[in-house]
N, C-alpha and C positions, 0 to 999 in steps of 0.2 A: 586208151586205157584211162588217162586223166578224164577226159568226157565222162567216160561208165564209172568213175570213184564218186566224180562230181552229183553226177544224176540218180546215185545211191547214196551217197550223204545223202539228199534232199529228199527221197523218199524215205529215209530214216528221220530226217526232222517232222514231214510232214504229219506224224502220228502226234506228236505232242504239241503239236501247232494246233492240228483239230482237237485235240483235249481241252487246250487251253481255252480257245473258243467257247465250246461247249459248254464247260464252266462258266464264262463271263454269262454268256444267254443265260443260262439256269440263275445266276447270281442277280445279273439283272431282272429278271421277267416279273419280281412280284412290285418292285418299283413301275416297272411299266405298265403293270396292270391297275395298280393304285392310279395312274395317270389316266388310263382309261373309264374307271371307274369314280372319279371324278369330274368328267368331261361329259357326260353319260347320265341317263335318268336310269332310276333304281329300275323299272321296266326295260330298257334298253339292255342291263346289265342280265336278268333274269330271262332275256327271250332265247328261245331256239332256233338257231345258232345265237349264242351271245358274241356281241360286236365286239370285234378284237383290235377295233382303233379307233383313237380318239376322237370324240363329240365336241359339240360347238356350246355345251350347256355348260362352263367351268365357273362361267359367272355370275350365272342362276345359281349354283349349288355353294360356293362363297358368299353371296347374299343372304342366303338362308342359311348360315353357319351363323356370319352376324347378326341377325336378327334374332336367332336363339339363344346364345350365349353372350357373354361380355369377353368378344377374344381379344381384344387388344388389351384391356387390365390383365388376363390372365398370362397374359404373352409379355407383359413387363413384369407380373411377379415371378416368371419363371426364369426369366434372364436375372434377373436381380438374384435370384435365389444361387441360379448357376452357377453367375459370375463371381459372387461372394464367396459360393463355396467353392469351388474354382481356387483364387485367389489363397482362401484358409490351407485349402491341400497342399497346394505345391508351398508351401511358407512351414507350416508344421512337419509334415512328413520330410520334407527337405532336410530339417533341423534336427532330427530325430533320426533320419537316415545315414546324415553323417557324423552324428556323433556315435550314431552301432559301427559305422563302417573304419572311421581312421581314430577312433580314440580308445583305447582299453581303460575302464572303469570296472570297478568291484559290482558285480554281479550282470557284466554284459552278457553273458551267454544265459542265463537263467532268465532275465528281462526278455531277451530274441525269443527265448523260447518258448516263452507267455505269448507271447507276438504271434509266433508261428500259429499256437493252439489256437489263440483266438481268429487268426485269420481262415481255420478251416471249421470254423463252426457256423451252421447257416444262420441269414440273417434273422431270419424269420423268430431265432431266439429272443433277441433282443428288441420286440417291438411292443411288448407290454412294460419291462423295466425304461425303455424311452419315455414312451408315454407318461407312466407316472412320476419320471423326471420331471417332464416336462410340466405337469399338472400343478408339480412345487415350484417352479420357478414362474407359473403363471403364461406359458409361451402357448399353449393350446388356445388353436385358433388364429394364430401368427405365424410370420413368414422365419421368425427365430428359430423356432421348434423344427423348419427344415434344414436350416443351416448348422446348427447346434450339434445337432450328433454325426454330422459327417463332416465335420471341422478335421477329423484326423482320420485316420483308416488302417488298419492294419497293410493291405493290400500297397498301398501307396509307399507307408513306410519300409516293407519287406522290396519292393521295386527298387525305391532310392536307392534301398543300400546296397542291393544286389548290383548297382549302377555303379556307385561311385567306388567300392569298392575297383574296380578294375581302369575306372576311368580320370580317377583324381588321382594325379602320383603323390606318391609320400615326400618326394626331391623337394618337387614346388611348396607342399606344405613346411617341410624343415626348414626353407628359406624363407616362407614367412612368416614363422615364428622366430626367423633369427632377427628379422627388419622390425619384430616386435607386434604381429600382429597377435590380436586375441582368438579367441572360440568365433563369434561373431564376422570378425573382420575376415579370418580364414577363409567361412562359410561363404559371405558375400562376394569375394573380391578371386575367390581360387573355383571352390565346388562348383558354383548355380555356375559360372562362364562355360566350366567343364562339361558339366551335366547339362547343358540345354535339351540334346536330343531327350535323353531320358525325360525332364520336365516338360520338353512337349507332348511326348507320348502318356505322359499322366495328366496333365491337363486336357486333350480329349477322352479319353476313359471317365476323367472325373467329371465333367461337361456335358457329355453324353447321358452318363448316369443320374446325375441330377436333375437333367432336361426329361427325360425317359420315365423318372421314379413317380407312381403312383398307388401303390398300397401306402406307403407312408404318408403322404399327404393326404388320402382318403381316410385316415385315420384320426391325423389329428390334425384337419383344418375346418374345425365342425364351422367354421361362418361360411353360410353360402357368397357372405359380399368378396371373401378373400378367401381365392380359391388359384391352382394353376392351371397351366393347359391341357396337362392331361383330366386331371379332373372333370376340367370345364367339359371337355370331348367328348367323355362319358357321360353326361348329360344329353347327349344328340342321342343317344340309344334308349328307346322307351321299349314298353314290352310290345306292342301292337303298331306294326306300319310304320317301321323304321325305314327312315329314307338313306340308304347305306351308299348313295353316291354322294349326300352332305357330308355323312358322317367322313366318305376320302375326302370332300374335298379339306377339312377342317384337319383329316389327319396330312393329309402333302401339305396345308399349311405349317403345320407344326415342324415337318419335314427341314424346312426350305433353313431356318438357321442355323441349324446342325450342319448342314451341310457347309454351308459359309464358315461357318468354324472348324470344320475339319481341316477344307482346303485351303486355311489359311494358315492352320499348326502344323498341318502334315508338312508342306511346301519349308515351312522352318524344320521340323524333323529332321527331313531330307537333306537339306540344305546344310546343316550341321553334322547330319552323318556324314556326308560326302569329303566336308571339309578336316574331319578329323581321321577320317580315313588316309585321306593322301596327307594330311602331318605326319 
């Protein structure tokens, strides 16, 4: 009887085993086929049957990325851009998120709620008043004009607070404002330690997003000398006889940082979920 509960569990698991599978291949396949079709000439790609594993051409179609574009300048202005706005996110929103979270001030719930509205208004609104921000303060055509308007976020700040809210006690706070600490000191020395998962989790979304944005920087970085990688990318794509195995290889190039930064914040996420779980 134990044997047949046993051998029925396990074909009761094995339905969600195959699901789960099934998912990762679906989730995976357009990554491996980016890998294909960058290893592969644009022909190779288009023939009948098209080759469904990788080619020995990866370094032919990287050479002719470089030779088209400037990918290494565009590949520093887009980390720079990342990093900084990056950096601006979790420091504003941070600061902004806990003072909605653990402080009552005259008119906090009317402030959230501006917050909220504007966090569900698309963005696409605000890219002609950007712009001619930006046009008065002279940033058009500058890596400032990327940074500038995503220095804070709705999104971020509604995160944070959603975060600390539940994850910074009030106890610890009381005790240090009893040891005399200020707004600031609190922030530093109590929240950011508490909230790291949270801060990790917004610093890939904000990383990503930065790395990833290109309608905003097609818009206002009219110099062709400064430009980012998505931009630069869209440049591989003419109208007539695009070679769409350069174009992956330039796009799995762009890939490959993101990824390095994922698994380097995730790995901290985790690591600080886990740890505050068992406290």
């Amino acid at each position: 009887m134990a044997d047949r509960a046993r051998l029925a569990a396990r074909r009761r698991a094995l339905v969600p085993h195959l699901l789960l599978w099934v998912g990762v291949v679906v989730a995976l396949f357009p990554f491996y086929w980016s890998v294909v079709m960058a290893t592969n000439t644009t022909r190779d790609i288009f023939s009948t049957p098209p080759k469904l594993v990788p080619g020995p051409h990866l370094v032919e179609n990287v050479q002719n990325v470089f030779s088209r574009i400037d990918f290494w300048g565009a590949l520093a202005n887009t980390a720079l851009v990342a990093v900084v706005t990056t950096v601006a996110v979790l420091t504003l929103d941070s600061l902004a998120a806990f003072a909605f979270a653990k402080f009552d001030f005259p008119g906090r719930r009317v402030l959230f709620g501006m917050l909220l509205l504007l966090f569900m208004l698309p963005a696409q609104l605000s890219l002609i008043p950007q712009f001619i921000i930006m046009r008065e303060l002279g940033f058009v055509g500058q890596l400032q004009a990327l940074v500038l308007p995503a220095t804070a976020n709705a999104f971020g700040v509604f995160w944070m607070r959603q975060y600390m809210s539940t994850s910074v006690p009030d106890e610890v706070l009381d005790a240090a404002r009893m040891d005399g600490c200020g707004f600031f000191r609190q922030w530093w020395h109590v929240a950011l330690p508490t909230a790291r998962p949270g801060l990790a989790f917004l610093a890939i979304y904000t990383f990503v997003a930065a790395w990833n944005d290109y309608v905003w920087p097609l818009i206002v970085l009219v110099d062709p000398g400064v430009q980012t990688l998505q931009t630069s990318l869209a440049q591989l794509n003419v109208s007539f006889g695009t070679d769409y195995s350069m174009v992956m290889a330039g796009a799995l190039l762009a890939v490959i940082p993101i990824m390095v930064a994922f698994l380097f914040l995730s790995r901290w996420f985790v690591a600080d979920g886990v740890a505050g779980a068992v406290k």
